[in-house]
C-alpha positions as CSV (number, residue, x, y, z in Angstrom):
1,X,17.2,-47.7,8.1
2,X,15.4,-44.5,7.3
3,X,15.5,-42.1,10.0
4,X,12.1,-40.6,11.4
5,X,11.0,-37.4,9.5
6,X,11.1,-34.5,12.7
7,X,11.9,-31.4,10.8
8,X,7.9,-30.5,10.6
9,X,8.6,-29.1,14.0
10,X,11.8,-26.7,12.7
11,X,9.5,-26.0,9.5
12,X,6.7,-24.8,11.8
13,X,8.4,-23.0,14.0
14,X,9.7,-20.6,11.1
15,X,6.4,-20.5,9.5
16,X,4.7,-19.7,12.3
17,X,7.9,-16.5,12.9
18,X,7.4,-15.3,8.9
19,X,3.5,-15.0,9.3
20,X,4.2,-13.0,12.6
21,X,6.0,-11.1,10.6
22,X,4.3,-10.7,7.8
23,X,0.8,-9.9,10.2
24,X,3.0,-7.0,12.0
25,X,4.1,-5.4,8.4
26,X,0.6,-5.1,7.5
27,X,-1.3,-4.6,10.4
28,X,1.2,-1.2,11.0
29,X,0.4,0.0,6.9
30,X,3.3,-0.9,5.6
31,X,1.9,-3.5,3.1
32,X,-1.0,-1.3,2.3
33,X,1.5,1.9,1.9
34,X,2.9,-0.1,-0.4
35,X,0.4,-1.3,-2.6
36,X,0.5,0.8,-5.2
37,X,3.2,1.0,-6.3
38,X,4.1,-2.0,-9.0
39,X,6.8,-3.9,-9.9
40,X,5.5,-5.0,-13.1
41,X,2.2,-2.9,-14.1
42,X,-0.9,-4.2,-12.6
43,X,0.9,-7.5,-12.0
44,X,3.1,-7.9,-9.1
45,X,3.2,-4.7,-6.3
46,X,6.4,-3.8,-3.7
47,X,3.2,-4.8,-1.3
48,X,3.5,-8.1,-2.7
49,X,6.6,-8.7,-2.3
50,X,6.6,-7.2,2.0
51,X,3.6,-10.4,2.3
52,X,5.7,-13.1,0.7
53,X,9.5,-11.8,1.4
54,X,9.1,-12.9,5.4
55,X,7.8,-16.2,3.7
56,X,10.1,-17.0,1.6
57,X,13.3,-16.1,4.3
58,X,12.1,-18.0,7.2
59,X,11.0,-21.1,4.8
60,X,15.3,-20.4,3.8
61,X,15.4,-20.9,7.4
62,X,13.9,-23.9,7.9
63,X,15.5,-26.0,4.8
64,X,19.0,-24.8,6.2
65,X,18.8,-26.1,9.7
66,X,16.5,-29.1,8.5
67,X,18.6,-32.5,9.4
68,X,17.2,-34.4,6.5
69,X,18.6,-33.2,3.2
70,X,16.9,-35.7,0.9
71,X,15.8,-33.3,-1.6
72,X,11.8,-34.7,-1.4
73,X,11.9,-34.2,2.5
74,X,13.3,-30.7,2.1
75,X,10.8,-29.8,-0.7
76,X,8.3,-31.0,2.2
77,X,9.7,-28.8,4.8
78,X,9.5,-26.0,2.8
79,X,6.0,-26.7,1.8
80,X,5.0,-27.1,5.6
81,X,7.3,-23.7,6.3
82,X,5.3,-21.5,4.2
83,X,1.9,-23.0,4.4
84,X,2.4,-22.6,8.4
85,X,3.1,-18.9,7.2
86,X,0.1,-18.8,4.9
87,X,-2.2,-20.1,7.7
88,X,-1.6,-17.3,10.4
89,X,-2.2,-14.9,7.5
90,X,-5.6,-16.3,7.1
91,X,-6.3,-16.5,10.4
92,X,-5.6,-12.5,10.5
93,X,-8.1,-12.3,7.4
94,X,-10.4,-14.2,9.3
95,X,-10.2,-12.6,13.0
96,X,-10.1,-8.9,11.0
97,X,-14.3,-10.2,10.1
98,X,-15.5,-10.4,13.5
99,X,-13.2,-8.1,15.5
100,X,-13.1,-4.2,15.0
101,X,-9.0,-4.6,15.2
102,X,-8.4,-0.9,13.7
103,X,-10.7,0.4,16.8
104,X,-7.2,-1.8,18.4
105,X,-5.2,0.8,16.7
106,X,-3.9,-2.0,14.0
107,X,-4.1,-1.0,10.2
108,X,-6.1,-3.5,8.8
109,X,-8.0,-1.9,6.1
110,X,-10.2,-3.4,2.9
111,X,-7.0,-2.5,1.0
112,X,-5.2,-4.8,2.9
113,X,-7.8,-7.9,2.5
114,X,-7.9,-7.1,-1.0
115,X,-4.0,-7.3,-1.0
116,X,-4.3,-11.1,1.0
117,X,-6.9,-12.1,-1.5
118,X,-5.2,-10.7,-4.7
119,X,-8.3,-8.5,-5.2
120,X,-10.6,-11.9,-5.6
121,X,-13.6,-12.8,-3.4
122,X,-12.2,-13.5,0.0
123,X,-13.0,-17.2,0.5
124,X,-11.2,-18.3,-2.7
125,X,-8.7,-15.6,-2.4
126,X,-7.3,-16.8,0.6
127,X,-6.8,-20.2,-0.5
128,X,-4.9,-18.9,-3.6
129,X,-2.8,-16.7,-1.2
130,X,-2.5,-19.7,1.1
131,X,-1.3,-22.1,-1.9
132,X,1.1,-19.4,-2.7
133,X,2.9,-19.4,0.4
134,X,3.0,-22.9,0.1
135,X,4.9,-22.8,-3.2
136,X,6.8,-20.0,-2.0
137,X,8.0,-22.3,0.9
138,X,9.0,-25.1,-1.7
139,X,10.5,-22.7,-3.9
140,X,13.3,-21.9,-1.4
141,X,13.9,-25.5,-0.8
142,X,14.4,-25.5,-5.2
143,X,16.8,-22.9,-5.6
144,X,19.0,-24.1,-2.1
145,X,19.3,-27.4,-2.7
146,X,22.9,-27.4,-4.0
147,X,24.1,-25.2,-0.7
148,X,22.3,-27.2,1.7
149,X,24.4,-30.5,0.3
150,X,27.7,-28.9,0.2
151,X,26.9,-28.3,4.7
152,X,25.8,-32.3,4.7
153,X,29.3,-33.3,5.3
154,X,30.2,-30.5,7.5
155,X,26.9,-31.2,10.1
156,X,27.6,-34.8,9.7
157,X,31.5,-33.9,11.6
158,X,29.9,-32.0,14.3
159,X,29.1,-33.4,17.8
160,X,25.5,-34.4,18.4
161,X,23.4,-31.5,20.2
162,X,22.6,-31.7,23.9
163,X,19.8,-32.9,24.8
164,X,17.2,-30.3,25.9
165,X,17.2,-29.1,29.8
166,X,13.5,-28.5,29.1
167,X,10.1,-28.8,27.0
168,X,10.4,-26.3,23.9
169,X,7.2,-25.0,24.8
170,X,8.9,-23.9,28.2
171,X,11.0,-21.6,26.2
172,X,8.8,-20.3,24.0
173,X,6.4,-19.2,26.8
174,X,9.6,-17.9,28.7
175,X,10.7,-15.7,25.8
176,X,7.4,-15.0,24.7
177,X,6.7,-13.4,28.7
178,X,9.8,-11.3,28.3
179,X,8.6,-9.8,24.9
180,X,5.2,-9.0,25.9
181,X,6.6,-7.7,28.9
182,X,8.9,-5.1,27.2
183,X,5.5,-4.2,24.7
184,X,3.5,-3.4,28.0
185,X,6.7,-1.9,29.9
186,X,7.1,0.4,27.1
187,X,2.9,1.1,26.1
188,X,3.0,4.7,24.8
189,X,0.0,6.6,25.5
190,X,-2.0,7.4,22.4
191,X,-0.5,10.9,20.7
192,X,-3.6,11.2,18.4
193,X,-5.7,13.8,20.6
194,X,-8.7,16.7,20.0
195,X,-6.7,20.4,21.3
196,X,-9.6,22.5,22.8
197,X,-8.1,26.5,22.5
198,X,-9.5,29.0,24.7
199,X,-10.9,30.6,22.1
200,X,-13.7,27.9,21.3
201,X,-11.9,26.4,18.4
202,X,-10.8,22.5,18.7
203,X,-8.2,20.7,15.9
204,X,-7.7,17.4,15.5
205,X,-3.8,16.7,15.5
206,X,-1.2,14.3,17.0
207,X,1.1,15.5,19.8
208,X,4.6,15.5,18.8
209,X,6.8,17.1,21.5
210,X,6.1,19.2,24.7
211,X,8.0,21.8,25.3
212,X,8.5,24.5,28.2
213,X,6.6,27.2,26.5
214,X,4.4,25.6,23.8
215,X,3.3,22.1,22.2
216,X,4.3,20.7,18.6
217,X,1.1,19.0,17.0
218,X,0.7,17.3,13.6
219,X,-1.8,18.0,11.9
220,X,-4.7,15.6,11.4
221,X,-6.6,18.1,9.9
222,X,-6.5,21.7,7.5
223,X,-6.5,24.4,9.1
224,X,-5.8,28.1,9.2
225,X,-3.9,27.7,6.1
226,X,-2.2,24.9,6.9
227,X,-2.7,21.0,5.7
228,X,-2.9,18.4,7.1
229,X,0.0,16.6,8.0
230,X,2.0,20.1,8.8
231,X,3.4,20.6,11.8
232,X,1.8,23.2,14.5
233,X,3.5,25.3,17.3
234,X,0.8,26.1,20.0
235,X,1.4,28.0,22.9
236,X,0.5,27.0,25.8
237,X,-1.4,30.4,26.8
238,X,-3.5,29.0,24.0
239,X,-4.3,25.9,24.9
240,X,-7.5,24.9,27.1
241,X,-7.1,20.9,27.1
242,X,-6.2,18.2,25.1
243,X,-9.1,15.1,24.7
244,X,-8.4,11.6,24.2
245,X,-10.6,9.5,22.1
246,X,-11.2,6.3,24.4
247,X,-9.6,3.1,22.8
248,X,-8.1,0.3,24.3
249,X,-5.2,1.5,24.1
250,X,-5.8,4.4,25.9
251,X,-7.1,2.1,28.5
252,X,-3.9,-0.1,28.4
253,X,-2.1,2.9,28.9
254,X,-3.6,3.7,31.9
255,X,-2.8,0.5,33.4
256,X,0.9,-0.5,31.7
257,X,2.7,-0.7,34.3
258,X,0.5,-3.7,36.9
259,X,0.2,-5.6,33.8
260,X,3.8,-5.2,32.8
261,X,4.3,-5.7,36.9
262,X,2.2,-9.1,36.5
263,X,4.2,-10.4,33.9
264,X,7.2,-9.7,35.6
265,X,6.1,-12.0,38.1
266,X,5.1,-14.7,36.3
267,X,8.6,-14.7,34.6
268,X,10.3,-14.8,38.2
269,X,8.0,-17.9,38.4
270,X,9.2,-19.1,35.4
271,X,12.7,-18.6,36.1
272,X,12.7,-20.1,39.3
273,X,11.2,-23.1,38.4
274,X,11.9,-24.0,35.0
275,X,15.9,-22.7,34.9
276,X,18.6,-23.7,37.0
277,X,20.5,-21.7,39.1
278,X,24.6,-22.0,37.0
279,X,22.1,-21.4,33.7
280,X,21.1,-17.7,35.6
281,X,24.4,-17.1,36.3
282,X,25.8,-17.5,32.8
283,X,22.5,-15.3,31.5
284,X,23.5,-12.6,34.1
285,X,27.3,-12.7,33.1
286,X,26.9,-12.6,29.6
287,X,24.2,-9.8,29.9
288,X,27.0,-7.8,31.8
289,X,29.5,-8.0,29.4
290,X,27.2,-6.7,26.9
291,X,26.3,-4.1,28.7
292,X,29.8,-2.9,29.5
293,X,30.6,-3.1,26.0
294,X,28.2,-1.8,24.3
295,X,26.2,0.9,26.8
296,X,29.6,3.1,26.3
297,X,29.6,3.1,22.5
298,X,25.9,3.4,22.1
299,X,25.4,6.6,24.8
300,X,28.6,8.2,23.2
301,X,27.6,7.7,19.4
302,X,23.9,8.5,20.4
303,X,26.0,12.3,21.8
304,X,27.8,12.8,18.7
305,X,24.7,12.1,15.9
306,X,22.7,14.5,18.6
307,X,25.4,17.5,18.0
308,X,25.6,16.5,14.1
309,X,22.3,16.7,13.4
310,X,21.6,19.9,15.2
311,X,24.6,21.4,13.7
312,X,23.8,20.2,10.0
313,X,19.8,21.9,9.2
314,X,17.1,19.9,7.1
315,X,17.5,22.3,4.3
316,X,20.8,21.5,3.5
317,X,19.7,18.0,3.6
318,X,17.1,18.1,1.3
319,X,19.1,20.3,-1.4
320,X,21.0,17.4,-2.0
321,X,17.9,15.0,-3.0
322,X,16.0,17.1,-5.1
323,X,15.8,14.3,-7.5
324,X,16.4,11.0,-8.6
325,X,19.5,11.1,-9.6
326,X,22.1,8.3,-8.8
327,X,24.1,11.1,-6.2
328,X,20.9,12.3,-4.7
329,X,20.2,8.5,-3.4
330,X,23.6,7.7,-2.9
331,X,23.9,10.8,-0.5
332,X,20.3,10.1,1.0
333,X,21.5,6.5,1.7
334,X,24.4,7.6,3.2
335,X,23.4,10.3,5.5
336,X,20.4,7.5,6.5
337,X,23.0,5.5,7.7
338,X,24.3,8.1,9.9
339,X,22.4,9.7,11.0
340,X,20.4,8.1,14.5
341,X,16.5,7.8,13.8
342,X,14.5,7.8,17.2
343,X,12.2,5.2,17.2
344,X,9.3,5.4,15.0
345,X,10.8,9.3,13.8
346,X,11.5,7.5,10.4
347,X,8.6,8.8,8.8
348,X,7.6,12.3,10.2
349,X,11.5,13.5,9.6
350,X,11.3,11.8,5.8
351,X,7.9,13.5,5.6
352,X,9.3,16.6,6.4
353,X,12.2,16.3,3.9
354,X,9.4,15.5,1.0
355,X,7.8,18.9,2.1
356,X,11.1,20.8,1.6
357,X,12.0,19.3,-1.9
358,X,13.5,15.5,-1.7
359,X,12.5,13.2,-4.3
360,X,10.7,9.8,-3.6
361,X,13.4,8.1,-4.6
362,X,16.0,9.1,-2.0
363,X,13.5,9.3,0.5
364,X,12.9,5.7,0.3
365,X,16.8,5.2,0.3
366,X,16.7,7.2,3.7
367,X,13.9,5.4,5.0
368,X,15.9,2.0,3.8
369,X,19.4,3.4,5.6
370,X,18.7,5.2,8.5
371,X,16.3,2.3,11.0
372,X,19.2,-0.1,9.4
373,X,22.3,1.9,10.2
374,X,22.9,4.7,12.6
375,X,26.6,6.0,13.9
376,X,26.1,4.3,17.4
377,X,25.0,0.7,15.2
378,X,28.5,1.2,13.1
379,X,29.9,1.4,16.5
380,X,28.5,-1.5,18.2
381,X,29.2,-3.6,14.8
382,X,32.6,-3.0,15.1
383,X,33.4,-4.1,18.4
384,X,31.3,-7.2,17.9
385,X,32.6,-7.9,14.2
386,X,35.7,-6.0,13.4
387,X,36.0,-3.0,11.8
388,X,36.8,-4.6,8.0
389,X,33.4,-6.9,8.6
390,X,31.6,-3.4,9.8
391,X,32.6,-1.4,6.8
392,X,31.6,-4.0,4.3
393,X,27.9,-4.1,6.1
394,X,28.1,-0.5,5.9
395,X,28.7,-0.9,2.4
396,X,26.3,-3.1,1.1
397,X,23.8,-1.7,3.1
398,X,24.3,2.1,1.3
399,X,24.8,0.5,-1.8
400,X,21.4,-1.7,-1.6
401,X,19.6,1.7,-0.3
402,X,20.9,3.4,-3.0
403,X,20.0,1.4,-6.1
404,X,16.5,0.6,-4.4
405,X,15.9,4.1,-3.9
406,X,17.1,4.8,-7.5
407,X,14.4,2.2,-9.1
408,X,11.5,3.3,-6.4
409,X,11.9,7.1,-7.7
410,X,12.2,5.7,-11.3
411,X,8.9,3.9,-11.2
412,X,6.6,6.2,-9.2
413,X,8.2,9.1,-11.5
């Protein structure tokens, strides 16, 4: 007897994670950053491919843990994988027509609808975009078929899963609650701010570090000489205030910590009824035993890239990428993988680089490297996977950066 079709519900799951996805890299600029640069002339763009590349892998995602591996019912769960994807794009599309969402500090620009809609008149550019996810989705399911026949036999030995302790929509609240929570726990107050000297003169910039004596800015503006973009050492003497723009989240920044406090709550709620007390235990326990193993490696790797990199100055860095040449990516690749990027530093230290001579080319290899890699990350790796398993993630990953960076610089050049 056939068996019930119930993969729709795997198959929507990952659609509904590779639109996330794919919303967050464009509402941060990425996909518009990239837009511009094309893969074959006036064709097919690297922002193209940073829309339908969380598409296609979570659609992979789906057809590999799908139960039925008839090949029509896996060409369906593909389909159903990426159109899930395609729909939260639209619904992005849509909500960016009534709501202001880059007064919300999210980058979504005409560019970017033009990118959804492949530069066609929105209404029938999203359904082309929304078939394309589709066939995307169904793709996958095409060029895995073979792989996902050869694990048939192997699933078919295993024991059957437990059953669920709970509803899956228990869980995905529960871990949904935790993320927002850290997003809230962690709200940074807005950097982009109007400096007021004493002298009546006011610059628009974006506060980069505070120091004992004076203020680092970035420029938002030109001024006195310098562009925009370059960074500015203020005194303090000099400085009347700094003004805020209010936004929302200026607001939310004011009030972070009772809604993060709130949420807390509500997860203690959640936890105490919805999880059972030996199933708190083992979370505890195995959250321990990270942390024992992997706080020590992290702080102490996290020391050594901080002595490193002050020891080793930007100028000697960037005299090795001057251009695109197959050593200048190789050795921007590798010191990305390195060297440890502070969050969201990526681009201001690349930046800087660019200013004092690197080529595009590498600095897209570092850019590729460094949030992928770091010494404390090779660490880590290495306890959890084994050195030999480490290295050759290491490997691939510098290699992949490299030739990357190599084609970037070789196409924008």
């Amino acid at each position: 007897m056939q068996k019930k079709y119930t993969d729709w519900k795997q198959a929507l799951r990952s659609g509904l994670l590779g639109g996330v996805i794919t919303v967050l890299l464009s509402l941060i600029g990425i996909v518009t950053a990239f837009s511009n640069t094309y893969i074959i002339n006036k064709i097919v763009n690297f922002g193209e491919l940073l829309i339908l590349g969380p598409i296609a892998a979570l659609s992979l995602v789906a057809i590999r843990k799908a139960t039925s591996k008839h090949p029509a019912l896996l060409l369906l769960t593909g389909a159903i994988s990426g159109l899930t994807s395609g729909l939260v794009v639209l619904a992005l599309a849509g909500l960016g027509q009534v709501v202001n969402l880059r007064a919300m500090f999210l980058n979504a620009s005409d560019d970017l609808y033009a990118i959804y809609a492949y530069k066609q008149a929105l209404g029938p550019g999203l359904l082309l975009r929304l078939a394309v996810c589709g066939l995307v989705g169904i793709a996958m399911a095409i060029i895995f078929r073979k792989e996902e026949k050869a694990k048939v036999a192997a699933a078919m030995a295993l024991p059957p899963p437990e059953a669920p302790r709970r509803p899956f929509w228990q869980t995905a609240v529960f871990f949904f609650s935790l993320v927002i929570f850290l997003i809230f726990a962690a709200w940074v107050t807005p950097r982009e701010v109007t400096v007021h000297l004493k002298d009546g003169q006011k610059i628009q910039a974006t506060v980069l570090e505070e120091r004992s004596q004076d203020m680092i800015f970035q420029l938002n503006q030109d001024w006195e000489g310098k562009k925009k973009d370059d960074q500015l050492i203020l005194p303090k003497e000099k400085l009347q205030r700094l003004e805020r723009e209010p936004s929302l989240a200026l607001t939310i920044a004011q009030v972070n910590f009772y809604i993060a406090g709130a949420i807390l709550i509500f997860i203690l709620l959640m936890l105490w009824r919805w999880f059972t007390r030996p199933e708190i235990d083992e979370w505890l326990h195995h959250t321990w035993e990270f942390t024992k193993l992997l706080a020590p490696l992290l702080y102490g790797g996290v020391l050594a890239v901080g002595f490193v990199s002050a020891l080793i100055p930007p100028q000697y860095v960037a005299s090795l990428v001057g251009d695109n040449s197959l050593f200048s990516n190789f050795s921007a690749a590798l010191i990305g993988a390195f060297w440890y990027f502070a969050t969201l530093t990526e681009v201001p230290i690349t930046q800087a680089l660019i200013k004092m001579g690197m080529d595009k080319g590498p600095a897209l290899a570092l850019l590729l490297a460094g949030p992928a890699l770091s010494l404390p990350n090779m660490i880590v790796i290495s306890r959890v996977m084994g050195w030999k398993k480490a290295m050759v993630f290491v490997t691939i990953i510098v290699i992949v950066a490299t030739f990357v960076g190599l084609g970037f610089g070789w196409l924008v050049g």
